[in-house]
matplotlib code that plots the C-alpha trace (Angstrom):
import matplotlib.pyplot as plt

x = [58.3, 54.7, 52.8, 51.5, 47.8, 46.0, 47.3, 48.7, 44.9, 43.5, 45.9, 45.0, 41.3, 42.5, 44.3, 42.1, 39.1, 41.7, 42.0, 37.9, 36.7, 33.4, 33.6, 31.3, 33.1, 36.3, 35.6, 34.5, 37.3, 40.0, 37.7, 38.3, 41.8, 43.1, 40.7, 42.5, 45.5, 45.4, 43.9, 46.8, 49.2, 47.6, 47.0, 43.3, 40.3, 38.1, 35.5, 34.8, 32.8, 29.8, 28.6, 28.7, 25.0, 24.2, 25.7, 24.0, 20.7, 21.3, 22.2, 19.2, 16.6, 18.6, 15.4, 18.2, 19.6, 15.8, 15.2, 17.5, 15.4, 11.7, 14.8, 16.1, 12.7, 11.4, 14.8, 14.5, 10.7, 11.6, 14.6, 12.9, 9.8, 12.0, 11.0, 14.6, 14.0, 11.6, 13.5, 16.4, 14.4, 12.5, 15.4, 18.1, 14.6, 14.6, 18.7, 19.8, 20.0, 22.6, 26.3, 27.0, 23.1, 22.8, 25.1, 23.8, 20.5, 22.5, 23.7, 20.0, 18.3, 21.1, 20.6, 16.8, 17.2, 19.9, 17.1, 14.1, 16.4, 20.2, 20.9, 24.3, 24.6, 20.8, 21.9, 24.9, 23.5, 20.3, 22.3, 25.2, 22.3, 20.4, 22.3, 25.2, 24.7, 22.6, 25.7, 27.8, 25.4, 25.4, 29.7, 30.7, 34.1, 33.8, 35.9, 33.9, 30.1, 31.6, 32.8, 29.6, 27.5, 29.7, 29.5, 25.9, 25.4, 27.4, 24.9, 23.0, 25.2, 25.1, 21.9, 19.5, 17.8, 20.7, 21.9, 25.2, 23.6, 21.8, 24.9, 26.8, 23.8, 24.0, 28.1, 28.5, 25.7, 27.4, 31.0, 29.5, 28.4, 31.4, 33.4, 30.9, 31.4, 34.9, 34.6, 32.5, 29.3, 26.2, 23.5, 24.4, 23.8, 23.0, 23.1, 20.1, 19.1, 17.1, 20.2, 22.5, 20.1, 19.7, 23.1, 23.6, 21.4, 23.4, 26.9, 24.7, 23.4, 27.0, 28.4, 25.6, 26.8, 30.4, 29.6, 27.6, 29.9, 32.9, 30.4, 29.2, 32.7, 34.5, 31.9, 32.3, 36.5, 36.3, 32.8, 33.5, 34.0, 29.9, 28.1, 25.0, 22.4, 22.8, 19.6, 16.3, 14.2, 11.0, 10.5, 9.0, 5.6, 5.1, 2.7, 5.9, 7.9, 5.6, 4.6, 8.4, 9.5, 6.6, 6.1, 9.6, 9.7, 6.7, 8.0, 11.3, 9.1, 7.4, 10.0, 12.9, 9.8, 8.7, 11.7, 13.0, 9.8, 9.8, 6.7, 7.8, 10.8, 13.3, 11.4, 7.8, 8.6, 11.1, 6.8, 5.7, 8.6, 7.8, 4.1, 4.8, 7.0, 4.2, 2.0, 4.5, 5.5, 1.6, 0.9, 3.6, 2.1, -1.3, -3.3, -5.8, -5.2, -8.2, -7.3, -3.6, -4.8, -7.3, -4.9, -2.3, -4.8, -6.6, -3.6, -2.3, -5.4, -5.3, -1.4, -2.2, -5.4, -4.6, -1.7, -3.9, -6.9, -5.8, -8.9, -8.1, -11.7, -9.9, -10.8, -14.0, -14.9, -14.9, -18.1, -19.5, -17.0, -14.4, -16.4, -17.2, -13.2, -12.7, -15.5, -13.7, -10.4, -11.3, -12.6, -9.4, -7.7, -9.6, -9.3, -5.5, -5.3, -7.1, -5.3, -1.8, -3.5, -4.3, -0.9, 0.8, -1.0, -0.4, 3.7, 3.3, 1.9, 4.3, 7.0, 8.3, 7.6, 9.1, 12.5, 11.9, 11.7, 14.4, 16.7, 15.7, 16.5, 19.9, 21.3, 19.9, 21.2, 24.5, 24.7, 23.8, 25.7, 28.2, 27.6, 27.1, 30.5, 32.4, 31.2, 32.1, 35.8, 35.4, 35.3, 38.1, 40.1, 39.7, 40.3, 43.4, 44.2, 43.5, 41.3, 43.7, 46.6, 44.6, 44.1, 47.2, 48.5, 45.5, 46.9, 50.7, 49.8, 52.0, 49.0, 46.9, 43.2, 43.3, 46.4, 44.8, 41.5, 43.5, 45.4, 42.1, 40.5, 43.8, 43.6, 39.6, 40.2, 43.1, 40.9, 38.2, 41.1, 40.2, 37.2, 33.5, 31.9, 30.2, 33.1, 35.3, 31.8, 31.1, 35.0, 36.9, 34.9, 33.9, 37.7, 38.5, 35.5, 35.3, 39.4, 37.8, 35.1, 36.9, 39.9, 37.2, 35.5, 31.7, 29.9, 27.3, 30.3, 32.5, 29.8, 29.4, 33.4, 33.4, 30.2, 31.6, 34.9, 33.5, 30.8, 34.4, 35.5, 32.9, 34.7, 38.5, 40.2, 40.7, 37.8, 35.3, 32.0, 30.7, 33.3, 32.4, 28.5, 29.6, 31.6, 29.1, 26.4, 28.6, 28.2, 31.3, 33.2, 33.5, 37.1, 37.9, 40.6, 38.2, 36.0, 38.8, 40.3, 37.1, 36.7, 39.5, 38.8, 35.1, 37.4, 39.2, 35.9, 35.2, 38.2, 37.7, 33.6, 35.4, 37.8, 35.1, 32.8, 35.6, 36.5, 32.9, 31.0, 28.2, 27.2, 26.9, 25.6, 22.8, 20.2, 20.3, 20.6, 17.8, 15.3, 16.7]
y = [29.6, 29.8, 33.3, 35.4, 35.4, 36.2, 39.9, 40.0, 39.7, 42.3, 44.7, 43.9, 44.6, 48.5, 49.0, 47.6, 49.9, 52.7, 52.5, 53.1, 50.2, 49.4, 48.0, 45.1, 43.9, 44.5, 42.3, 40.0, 39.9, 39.9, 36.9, 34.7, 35.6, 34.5, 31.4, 30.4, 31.2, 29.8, 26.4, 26.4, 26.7, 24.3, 26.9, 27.1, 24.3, 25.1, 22.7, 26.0, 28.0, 25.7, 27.1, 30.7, 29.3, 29.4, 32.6, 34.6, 33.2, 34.0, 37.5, 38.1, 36.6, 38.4, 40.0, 42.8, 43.8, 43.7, 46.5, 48.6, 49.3, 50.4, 52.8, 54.0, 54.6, 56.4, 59.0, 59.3, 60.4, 63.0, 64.5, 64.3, 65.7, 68.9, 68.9, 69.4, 73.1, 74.1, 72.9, 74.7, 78.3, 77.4, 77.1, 79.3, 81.9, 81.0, 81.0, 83.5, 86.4, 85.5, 84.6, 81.1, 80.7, 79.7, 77.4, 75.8, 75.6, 73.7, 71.3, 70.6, 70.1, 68.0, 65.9, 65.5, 64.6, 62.3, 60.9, 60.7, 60.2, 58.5, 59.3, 61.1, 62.4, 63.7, 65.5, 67.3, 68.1, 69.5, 71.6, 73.0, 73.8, 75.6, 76.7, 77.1, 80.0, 81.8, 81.4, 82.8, 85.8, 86.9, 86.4, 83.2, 82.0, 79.9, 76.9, 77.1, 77.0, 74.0, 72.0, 72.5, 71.1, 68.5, 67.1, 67.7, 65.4, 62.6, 62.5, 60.1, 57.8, 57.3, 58.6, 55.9, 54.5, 54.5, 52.3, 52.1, 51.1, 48.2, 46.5, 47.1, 45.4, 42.1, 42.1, 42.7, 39.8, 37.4, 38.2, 37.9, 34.4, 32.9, 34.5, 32.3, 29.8, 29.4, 30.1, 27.2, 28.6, 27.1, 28.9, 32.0, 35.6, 38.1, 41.6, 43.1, 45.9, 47.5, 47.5, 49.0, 51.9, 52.6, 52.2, 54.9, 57.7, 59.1, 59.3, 61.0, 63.5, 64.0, 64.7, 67.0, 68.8, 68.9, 70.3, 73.1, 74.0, 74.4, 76.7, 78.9, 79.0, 80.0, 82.8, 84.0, 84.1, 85.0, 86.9, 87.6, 83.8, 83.1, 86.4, 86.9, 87.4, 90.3, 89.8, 90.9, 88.2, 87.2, 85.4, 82.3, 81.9, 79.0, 77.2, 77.7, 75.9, 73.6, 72.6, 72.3, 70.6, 68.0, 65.9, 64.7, 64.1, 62.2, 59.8, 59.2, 58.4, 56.4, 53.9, 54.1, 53.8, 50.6, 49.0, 50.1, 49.6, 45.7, 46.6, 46.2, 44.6, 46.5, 45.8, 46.7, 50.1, 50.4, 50.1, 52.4, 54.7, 54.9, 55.3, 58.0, 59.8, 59.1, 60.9, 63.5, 64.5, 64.0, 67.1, 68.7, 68.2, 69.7, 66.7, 68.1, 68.4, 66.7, 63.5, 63.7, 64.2, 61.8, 58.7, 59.3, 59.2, 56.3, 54.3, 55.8, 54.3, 50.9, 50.2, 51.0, 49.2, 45.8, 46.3, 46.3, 44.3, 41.6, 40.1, 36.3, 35.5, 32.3, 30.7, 29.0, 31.3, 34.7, 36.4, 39.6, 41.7, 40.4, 40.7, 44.5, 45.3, 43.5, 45.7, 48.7, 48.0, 47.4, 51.0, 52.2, 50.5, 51.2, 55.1, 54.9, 53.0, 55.7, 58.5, 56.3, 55.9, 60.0, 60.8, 58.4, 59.6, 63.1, 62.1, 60.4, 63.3, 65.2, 63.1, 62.7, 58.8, 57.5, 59.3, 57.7, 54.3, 54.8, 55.9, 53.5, 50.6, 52.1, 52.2, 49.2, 47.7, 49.1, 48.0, 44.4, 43.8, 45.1, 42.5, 39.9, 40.3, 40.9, 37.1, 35.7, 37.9, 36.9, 33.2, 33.1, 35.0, 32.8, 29.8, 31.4, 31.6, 35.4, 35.0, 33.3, 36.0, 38.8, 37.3, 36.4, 40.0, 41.3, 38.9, 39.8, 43.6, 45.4, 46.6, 43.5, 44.3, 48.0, 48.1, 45.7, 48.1, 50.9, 49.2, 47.9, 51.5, 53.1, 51.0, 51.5, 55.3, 55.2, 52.7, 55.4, 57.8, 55.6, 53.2, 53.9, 52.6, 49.7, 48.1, 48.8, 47.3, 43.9, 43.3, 44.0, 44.3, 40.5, 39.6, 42.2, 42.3, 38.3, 38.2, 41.8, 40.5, 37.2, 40.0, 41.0, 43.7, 44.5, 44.1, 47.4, 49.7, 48.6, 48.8, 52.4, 53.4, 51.8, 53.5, 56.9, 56.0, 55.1, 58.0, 59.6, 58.2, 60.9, 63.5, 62.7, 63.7, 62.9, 60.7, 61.5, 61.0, 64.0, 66.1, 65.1, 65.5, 69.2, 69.8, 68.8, 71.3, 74.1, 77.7, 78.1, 80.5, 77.6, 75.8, 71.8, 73.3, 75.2, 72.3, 70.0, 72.9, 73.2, 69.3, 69.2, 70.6, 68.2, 65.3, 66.3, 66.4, 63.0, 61.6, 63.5, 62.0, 58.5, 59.0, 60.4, 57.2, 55.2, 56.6, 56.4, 53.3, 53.9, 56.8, 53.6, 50.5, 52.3, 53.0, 49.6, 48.0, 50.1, 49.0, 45.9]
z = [204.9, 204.3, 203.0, 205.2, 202.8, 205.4, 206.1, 202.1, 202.0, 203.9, 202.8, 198.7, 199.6, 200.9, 197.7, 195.4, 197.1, 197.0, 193.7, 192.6, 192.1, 193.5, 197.1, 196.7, 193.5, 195.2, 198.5, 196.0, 193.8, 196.1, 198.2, 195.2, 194.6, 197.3, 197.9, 194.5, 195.2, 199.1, 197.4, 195.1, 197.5, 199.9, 202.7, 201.9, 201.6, 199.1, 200.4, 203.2, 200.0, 200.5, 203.2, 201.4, 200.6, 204.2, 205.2, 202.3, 203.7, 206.9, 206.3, 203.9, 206.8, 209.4, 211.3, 212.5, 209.5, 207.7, 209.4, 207.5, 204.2, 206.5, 208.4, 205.3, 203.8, 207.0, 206.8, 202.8, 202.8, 205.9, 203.8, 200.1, 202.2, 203.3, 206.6, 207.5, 205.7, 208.2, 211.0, 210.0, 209.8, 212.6, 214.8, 212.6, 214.1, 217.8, 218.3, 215.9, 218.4, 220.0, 219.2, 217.9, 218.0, 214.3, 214.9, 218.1, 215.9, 213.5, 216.1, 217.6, 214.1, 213.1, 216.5, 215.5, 212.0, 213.1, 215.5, 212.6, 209.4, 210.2, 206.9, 206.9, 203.5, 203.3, 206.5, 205.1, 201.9, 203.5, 206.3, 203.4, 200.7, 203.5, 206.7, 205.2, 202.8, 206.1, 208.3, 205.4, 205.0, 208.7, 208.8, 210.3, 209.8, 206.7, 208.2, 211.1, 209.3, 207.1, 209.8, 211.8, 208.8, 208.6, 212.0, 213.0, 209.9, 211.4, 214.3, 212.2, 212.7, 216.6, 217.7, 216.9, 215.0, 212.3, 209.7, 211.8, 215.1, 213.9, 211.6, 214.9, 217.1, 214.4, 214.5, 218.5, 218.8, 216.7, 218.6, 222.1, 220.8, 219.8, 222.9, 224.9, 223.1, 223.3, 226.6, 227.7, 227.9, 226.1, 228.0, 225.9, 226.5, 223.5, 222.4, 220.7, 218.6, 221.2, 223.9, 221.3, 220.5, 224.2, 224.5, 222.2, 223.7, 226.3, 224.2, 221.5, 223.3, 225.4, 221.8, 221.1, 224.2, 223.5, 219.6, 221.5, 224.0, 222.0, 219.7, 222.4, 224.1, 220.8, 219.8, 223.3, 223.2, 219.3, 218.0, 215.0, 214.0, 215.3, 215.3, 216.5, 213.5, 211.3, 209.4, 211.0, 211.3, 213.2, 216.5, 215.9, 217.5, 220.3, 217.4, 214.6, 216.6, 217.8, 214.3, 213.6, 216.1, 218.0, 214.7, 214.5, 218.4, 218.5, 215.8, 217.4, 220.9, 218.7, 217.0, 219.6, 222.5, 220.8, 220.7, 224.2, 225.5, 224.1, 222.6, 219.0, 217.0, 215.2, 212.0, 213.3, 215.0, 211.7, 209.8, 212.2, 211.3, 207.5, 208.2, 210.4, 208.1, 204.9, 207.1, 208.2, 204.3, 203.4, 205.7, 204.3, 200.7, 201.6, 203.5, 205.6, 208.9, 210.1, 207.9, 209.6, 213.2, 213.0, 210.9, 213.3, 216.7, 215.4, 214.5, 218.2, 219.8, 218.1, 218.5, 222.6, 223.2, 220.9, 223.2, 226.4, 225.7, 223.0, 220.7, 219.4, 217.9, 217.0, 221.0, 221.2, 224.8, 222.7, 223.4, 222.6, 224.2, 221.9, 219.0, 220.1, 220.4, 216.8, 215.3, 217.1, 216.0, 212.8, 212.2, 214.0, 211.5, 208.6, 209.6, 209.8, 206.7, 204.9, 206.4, 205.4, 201.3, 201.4, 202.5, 200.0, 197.1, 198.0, 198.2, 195.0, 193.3, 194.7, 193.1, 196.3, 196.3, 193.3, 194.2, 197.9, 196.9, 194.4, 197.0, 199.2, 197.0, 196.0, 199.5, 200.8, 197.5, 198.8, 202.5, 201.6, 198.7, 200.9, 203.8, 201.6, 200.5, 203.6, 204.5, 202.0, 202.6, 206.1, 205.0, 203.4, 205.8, 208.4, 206.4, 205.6, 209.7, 209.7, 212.4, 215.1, 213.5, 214.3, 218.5, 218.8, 217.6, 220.7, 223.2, 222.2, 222.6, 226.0, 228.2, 228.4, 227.9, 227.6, 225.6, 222.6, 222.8, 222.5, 219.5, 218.1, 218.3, 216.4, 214.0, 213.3, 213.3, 210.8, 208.0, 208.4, 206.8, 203.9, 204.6, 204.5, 208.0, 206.6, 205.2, 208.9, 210.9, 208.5, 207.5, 210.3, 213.7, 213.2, 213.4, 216.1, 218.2, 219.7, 221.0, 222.8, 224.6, 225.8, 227.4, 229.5, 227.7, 227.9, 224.6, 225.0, 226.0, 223.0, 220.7, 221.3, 221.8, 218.4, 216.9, 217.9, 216.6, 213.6, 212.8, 213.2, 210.1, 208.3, 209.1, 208.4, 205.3, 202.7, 202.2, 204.6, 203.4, 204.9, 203.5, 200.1, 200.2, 202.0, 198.9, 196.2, 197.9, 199.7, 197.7, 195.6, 197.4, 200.0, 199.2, 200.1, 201.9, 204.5, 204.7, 205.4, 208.6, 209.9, 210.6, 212.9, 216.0, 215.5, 215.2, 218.5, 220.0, 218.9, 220.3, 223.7, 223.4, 222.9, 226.2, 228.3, 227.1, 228.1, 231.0, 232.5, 231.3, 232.9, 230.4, 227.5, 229.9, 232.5, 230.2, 228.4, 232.2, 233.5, 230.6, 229.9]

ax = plt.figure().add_subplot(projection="3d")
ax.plot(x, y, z, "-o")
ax.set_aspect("equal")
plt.show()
């Protein structure tokens, strides 16, 4: 009787990352392993690792998933920047009068630094070293202030633009393929960034929604867990929060609006983003505001009228009006250019850059290694027959279509009990996702039951991400053991969020079908 490899396979890889070890060298490791071990027992052709070559390149000239370092850079200048700080007292200001309200604030800066940043753990960290302590202060249920920073962190993962959302666009894309493929169809459809993102919008904000009304509804039943604010503090002035709020609104219109709009690709509105947020932190680092209004309207102007009125001085007809709009744009672009300079040497001095770019690197250095990896794993695992195991244990499931997406969606939300998202989305999802779509499933509508599911996988113990960065910035007389309680009823949020989107479609596929 011949070995099972294929799911001995997958279930080495869990223990082995269980155990410590570093989860690209673990993918890798256990990869060889069994390609070894499958070759020596004849169940695997080792003539399948030359095209390792080809997959590697492929994923390092993805245009998708080149995105992710400009994204990452954009939410890492924001959060070294502290703009998250004066978010926070901004709106910890406006709400904090009544019950729950430093909470709800919470909830709606976490949304718009899950908008501008998608970085969970900058998030979490930002929210427990800040809002936390306040919330503390003015006698919130401990539990409940942990598991509120906790959560509103997650929000970076399925509000776009985020790190999650775009490895999600580049699997769900690949999937749909094949299903066509084995379905006959050579005139191919595909799934792109920009549907995805829009995709995502509307479960977002319905999460947002849930978060708050459970907060409101459980300071109204129990005050004393969400008090009003016991600490006098000043209304915030219509300019306060005008200054707080606009600039990290306008960038989101501006990178999400370029991509939904068809304007821009995920990697030029991903530019835009990191020159928005240079300019952003270069404000916040003293640039005078007449050098930041006037980078950011010339670079406004230029991006809308090169849109409008193209120049090509290439063509043999261009005459003087071309030559005029060159000159012009030019200028345009020289000014924003020199606003862009002013603001990075002011981050730079400000030691903000260096640690940016640092960071940057580290956790782009991270997600690729990581994807690089899971290929090769995924490789392997199909030339060990994994991938026809894992659709004939779909199409064997009792409930046809919606009893193997309910399977497939159980089993997703117990490896986030123990897997980090980007090992579920570029290991698993590729195996799971094509058997899916060829039952009938829409691609958009499982990419964001999935996404939710996933950004769930923050937030369950024992290794939730978020729960860790919480831990390694909550104020001491916060336990693991609160932290871990006030998760819970978040996570039964999620899982209602992830019925409702299931229940009604339409919330994940209008938006993307109404701009698409």
């Amino acid at each position: 009787m011949m070995l099972p490899l294929d799911l001995m396979m997958f279930g080495a890889l869990i223990a082995v990352i269980l155990m410590g070890y570093p989860v690209a060298f673990s993918i890798a490791g256990v990869a060889t392993g069994f390609a070894l071990l499958g070759s020596a027992l004849g169940a695997f052709n080792l003539g399948l690792m030359g095209a390792l070559a080809q997959r590697f390149f492929g994923v390092m000239t993805n245009p998708v998933l080149t995105a992710i370092p400009l994204f990452v850079l954009m939410g890492v200048i924001l959060e070294k920047s502290r703009i998250a700080e004066d978010l926070l007292e901004t709106m910890g200001r406006l709400f904090g009068s009544m019950r729950g309200g430093l909470g709800v604030s919470v909830m709606l800066v976490g949304a718009l630094l899950a908008a501008s940043t998608g970085i969970v753990g900058a998030t979490v960290v930002a929210m427990g070293m800040i809002a936390l302590p306040a919330m503390l202060r003015n006698g919130y249920n401990p539990a409940l202030a942990s598991g509120m920073v906790c959560t509103s962190g997650t929000l970076g993962q399925i509000i776009p633009p985020s790190t999650l959302l775009i490895i999600m666009a580049d699997v769900m894309s690949s999937a749909f393929q094949q299903a066509q493929y084995k379905q006959g169809k050579f005139s191919i459809e595909t799934v792109s960034v920009g549907q995805i993102f829009a995709a995502a919008i509307v479960p977002g904000l319905l999460l947002v929604s849930l978060y708050i009304l459970y907060i409101l509804i459980r300071a109204w039943l129990r005050p004393q867990d969400a008090p009003a604010m016991r600490e006098a503090v000043e209304r915030p002035t219509r300019a306060a929060i005008a200054g707080a709020i606009l600039p990290p609104i306008v960038l989101i219109i501006a990178v999400l609006g370029a991509i939904l709009g068809g304007i821009a690709s995920p990697n030029e509105a991903a530019a835009v983003g990191a020159v928005g947020a240079a300019l952003m932190a270069g404000r916040r680092m003293g640039l005078p505001l007449w050098v930041y209004l006037g980078g950011v309207a010339a670079l406004l102007v230029l991006a809308l009228m090169a849109g409008m009125f193209p120049v090509r001085l290439q063509r043999s007809d261009a005459g003087a009006r071309e030559m005029a709009l060159a000159a012009l744009y030019a200028v345009l672009a020289l000014a924003g250019m020199g606003a862009v300079l002013a603001a990075i040497w002011r981050i730079a001095r400000a030691g903000v850059l260096g640690a940016a770019v640092t960071s940057t690197l580290t956790v782009t250095s991270m997600i690729f290694a990581t994807i690089l990896m899971a290929s090769f794993f995924s490789l392997v695992f199909v030339g060990l027959g994994g991938e026809h195991r894992v659709a004939q244990i779909l199409e064997s499931l009792p409930g046809g279509a919606t009893g193997a997406l309910v399977f497939a969606m159980a089993f997703i939300f117990v490896l986030g009990f123990f897997l980090d998202f980007v090992e579920i989305a570029v290991i698993l999802l590729p195996l799971v996702v094509p058997p899916l779509i060829l039952m009938g499933h829409d691609p958009i509508s499982l990419s964001v039951l999935i996404a939710v599911n996933l950004q769930t996988s923050f937030l369950t113990p024992p290794f939730g991400f978020s729960l860790f960065y919480l831990r390694g910035a909550a104020p001491p007389e916060i336990t693991t053991g609160q932290i871990y309680r006030g998760v819970v009823p978040f996570i039964g949020l999620q899982i209602l969020g992830v019925a409702i989107i299931w229940l009604l479609p339409p919330l994940a596929t209008w938006l993307p079908r109404a701009v698409f």
